[in-house]
N, C-alpha and C positions, 0 to 999 in steps of 0.2 A: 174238261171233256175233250175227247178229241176232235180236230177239225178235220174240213173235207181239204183234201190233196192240191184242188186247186181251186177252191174256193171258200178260203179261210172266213173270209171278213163279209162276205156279201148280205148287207140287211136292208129294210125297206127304207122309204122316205116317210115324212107325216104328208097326211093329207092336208090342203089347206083349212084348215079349222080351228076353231075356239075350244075344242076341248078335246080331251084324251081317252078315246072310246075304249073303254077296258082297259083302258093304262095301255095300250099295244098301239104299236106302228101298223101302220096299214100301207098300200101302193098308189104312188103318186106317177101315173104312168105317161105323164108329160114329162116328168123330169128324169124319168130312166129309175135302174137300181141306184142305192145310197146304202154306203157301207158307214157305219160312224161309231167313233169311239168316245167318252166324254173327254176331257182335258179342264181345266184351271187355268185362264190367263190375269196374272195377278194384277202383270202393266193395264189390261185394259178390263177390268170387272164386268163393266157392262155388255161384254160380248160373250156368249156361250158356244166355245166350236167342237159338238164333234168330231170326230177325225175318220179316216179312214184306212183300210189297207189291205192289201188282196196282191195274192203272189207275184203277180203282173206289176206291180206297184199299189199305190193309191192316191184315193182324191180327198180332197178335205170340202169339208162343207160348214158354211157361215151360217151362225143363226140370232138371230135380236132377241127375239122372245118363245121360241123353244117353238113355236106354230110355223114359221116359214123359213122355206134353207136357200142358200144360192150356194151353189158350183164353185168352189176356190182350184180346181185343178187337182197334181199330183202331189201331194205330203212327200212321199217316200218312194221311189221308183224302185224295183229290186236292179240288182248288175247282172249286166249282158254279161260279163265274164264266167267261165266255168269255176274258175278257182275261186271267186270271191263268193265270203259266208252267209251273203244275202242272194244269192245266184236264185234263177228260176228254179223250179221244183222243193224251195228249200218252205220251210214253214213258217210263221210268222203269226204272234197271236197274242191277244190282249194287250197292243199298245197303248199307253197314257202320255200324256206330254205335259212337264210342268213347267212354272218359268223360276230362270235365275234370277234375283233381283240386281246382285252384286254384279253379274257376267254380263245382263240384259242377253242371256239367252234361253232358247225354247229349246228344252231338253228329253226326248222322245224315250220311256225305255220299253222294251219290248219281250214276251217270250221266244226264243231262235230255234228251230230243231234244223242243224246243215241239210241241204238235201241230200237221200237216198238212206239216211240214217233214221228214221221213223222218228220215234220218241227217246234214242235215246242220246243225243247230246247235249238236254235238258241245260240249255245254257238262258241268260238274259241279256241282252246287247241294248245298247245306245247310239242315238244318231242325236243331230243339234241343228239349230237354227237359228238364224236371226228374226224371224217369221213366225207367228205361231200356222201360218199357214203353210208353212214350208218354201220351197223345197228341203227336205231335211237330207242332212249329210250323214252315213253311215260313219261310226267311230271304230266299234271293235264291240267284241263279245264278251263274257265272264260266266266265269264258275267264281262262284261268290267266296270270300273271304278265306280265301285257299293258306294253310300254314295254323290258322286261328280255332281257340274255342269258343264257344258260345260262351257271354258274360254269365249267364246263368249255369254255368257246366262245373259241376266239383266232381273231381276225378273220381274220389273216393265214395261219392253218398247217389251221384247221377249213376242208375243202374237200369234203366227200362231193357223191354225187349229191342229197339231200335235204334238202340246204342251204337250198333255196328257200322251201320250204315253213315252215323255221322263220323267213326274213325275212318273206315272206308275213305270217304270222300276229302278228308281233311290237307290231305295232300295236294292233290288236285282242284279244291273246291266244293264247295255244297253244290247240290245240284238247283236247280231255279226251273219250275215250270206256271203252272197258273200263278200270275203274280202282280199285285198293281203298288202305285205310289202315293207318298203322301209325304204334304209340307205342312209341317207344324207351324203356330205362333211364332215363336223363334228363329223359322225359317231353316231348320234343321228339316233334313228331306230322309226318309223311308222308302227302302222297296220290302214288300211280303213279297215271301212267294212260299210255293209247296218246293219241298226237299226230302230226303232220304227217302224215294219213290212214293212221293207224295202221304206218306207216312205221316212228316211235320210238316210244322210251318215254324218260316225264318223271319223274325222281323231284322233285317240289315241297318243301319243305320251307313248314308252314303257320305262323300267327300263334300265339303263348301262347296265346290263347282257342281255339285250333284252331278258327275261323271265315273265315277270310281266309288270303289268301297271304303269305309275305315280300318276293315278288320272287326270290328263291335257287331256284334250280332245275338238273338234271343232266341232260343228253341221256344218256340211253347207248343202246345197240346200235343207233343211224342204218341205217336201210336193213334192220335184221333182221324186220318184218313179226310183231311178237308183241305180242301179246294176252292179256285172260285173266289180269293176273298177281296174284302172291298170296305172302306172304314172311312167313320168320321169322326169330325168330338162335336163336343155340346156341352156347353155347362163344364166344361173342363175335364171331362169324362170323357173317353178312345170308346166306341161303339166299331165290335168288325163283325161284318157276316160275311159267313161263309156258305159252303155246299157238302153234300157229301161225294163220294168216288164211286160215280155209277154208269161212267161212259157217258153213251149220246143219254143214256134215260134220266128225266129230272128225278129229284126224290127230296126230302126236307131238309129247309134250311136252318142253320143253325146260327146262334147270336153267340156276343160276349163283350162283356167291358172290364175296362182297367184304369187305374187313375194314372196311370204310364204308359206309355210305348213303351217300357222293357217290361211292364208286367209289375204283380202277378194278375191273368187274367181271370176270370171268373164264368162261367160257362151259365148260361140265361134259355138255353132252348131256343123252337122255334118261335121265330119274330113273326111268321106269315100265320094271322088269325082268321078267322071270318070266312064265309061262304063264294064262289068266285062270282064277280056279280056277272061277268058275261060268260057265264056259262064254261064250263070243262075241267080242266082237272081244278082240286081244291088247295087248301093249304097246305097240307100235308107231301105235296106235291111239287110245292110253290108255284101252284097252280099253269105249270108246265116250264119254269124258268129257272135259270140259275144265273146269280150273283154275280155282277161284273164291273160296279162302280157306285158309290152313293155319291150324286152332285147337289153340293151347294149351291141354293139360293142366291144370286149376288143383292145388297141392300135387304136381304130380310133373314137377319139374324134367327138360327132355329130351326129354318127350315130347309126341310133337304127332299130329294128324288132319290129312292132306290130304283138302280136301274136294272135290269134281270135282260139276261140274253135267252129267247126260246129257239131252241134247235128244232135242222129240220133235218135229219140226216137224211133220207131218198130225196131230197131235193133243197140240198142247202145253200142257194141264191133266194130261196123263200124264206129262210129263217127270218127271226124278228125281233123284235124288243119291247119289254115289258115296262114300265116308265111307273113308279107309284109315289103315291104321297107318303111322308116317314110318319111318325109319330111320337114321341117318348112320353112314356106312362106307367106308374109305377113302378120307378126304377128298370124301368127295360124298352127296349124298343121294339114298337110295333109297325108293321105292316098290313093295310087291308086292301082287296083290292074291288073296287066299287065298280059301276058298270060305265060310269060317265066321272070324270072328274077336271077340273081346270086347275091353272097357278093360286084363284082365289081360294081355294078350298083349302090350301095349306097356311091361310091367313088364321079360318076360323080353326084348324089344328093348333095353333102357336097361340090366338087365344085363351081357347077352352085350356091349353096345358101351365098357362099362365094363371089361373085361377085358384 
């Protein structure tokens, strides 16, 4: 979805609390606005940091147990210079940050649109750190896997209507816009992103240094129009959800699993069930949110956070975030979203689904 101009990242703090009132962040107006994005720090498990970032730069924020945050500063500053591709006015959106284990570094990747170019230099860029809190350092940009076919691409039998768009680009690169990452067992690292105007999705497969691309890349759902995505595994199983392409408006979310990251995937519908317990829009809806990261539990195998960004477009320093408990349940993954819920409640989910 699109962000606002100069206020890409701005989202609330939690309130000091023991529990998660509608799964939604609320205003902690001692501590100011808190912009945060999730991250994985693998060196140090026991810490959960969202991140942050907003055109002016951003601040990162520390958290122990997901209930209280302290202030780490600026992540990511944008450059005072006009020529440089993180300059003021430029855009900046859905960053993640995972670690190298090999490099011992924290590696930022982001979606870039230059400034004054709207949406359309749909690139994804990297900056790095020594720090999962930063300061992170700007690398460079990419049009993904430019020269290359998709693994899954036969000349002859690959024939959809959005075929073009991948020759199109082949030169130059795919395009990368809603996009997040992910490190497997293996320690093999992924970026998804939406491509051939959000048409597809790319699963990339990146460098050892998780800096660069291989060239290996995955078209899957050609022509499905989704966005937004964000994945985990379980039981050895890749779970991704995604969104559909409906601007600032939310609208259903969509699932799917694969026993690969190259596929084939299998399309499950929507994962958002149940009635909204705090009131407003319902599943169907995703009860006002879209998809922007599922976090792992650290120490509690199983279980995970789908986290959901709610827009606020006439005044988007108010947006917010949607925080639920997962599920997995016959064969699919669920979502509900309860009026009150805490970290124990995803104990008796991992339970009951052990039974």
């Amino acid at each position: 979805m699109p962000a606002a101009p100069s206020l890409t990242f701005r989202k609330t703090a939690f309130r000091d609390a023991k529990q998660l009132v509608g799964g939604a962040a609320g205003i902690d107006r001692r501590a100011g606005w808190l912009s945060a994005f999730p991250t994985r720090d693998t060196s140090r498990p026991d810490r959960r940091f969202p991140r942050t970032i907003e055109l002016r730069g951003g601040n990162s924020a520390q958290v122990g147990d997901l209930y209280h945050w302290k202030n780490e500063g600026t992540a990511l500053a944008v450059d005072e210079r006009r020529g440089s591709e993180i300059t003021k006015g430029c855009i900046i959106e859905r960053p993640k940050v995972i670690h190298n284990a090999r490099t011992k570094t924290f590696v930022m990747w982001f979606h870039l649109e230059h400034r004054g170019a709207g949406y359309g230099t749909a690139r994804c860029a990297v900056a790095t750190s020594r720090s999962i809190t930063g300061p992170y350092r700007f690398i460079e940009s990419h049009r993904p896997n430019h020269g290359e076919w998709p693994q899954n691409y036969a000349r002859r039998k690959t024939d959809d209507r959005w075929i073009d768009y991948l020759k199109r680009d082949r030169r130059r690169g795919q395009m990368s816009r809603d996009m997040t990452v992910f490190v497997d067992d293996d320690q093999k690292a992924y970026l998804i992103s939406s491509a051939e105007e959000n048409y597809t999705l790319n699963i990339s497969l990146l460098t050892d240094d998780y800096l660069d691309f291989t060239g290996k890349f995955w078209r899957i759902f050609p022509g499905g129009h989704n966005e937004a995505p964000a994945i985990c595994k379980h039981d050895g199983r890749y779970w991704l959800i995604t969104s559909g392409c409906t601007g600032w408006d939310p609208n259903e979310a969509r699932s799917f699993v694969a026993d690969s990251m190259e596929g084939p995937w299998k399309a499950l519908g929507n994962p958002c069930t149940g009635p909204n317990g705090a009131g407003g829009m319902g599943p169907e809806k995703t009860w006002g949110g879209q998809s922007t990261f599922i976090l792992p539990i650290h120490g509690k195998p199983g279980q995970f956070i789908a986290m959901f960004d709610v827009w606020r477009p006439k005044d988007p320093i108010d947006g917010r975030y949607l925080w639920l408990p997962v599920d997995f349940e016959d064969e699919r993954i669920k979502i509900v979203r309860p009026k009150t819920w805490t970290l124990g409640d995803l104990d008796l989910l991992s339970e009951a689904g052990s039974d």
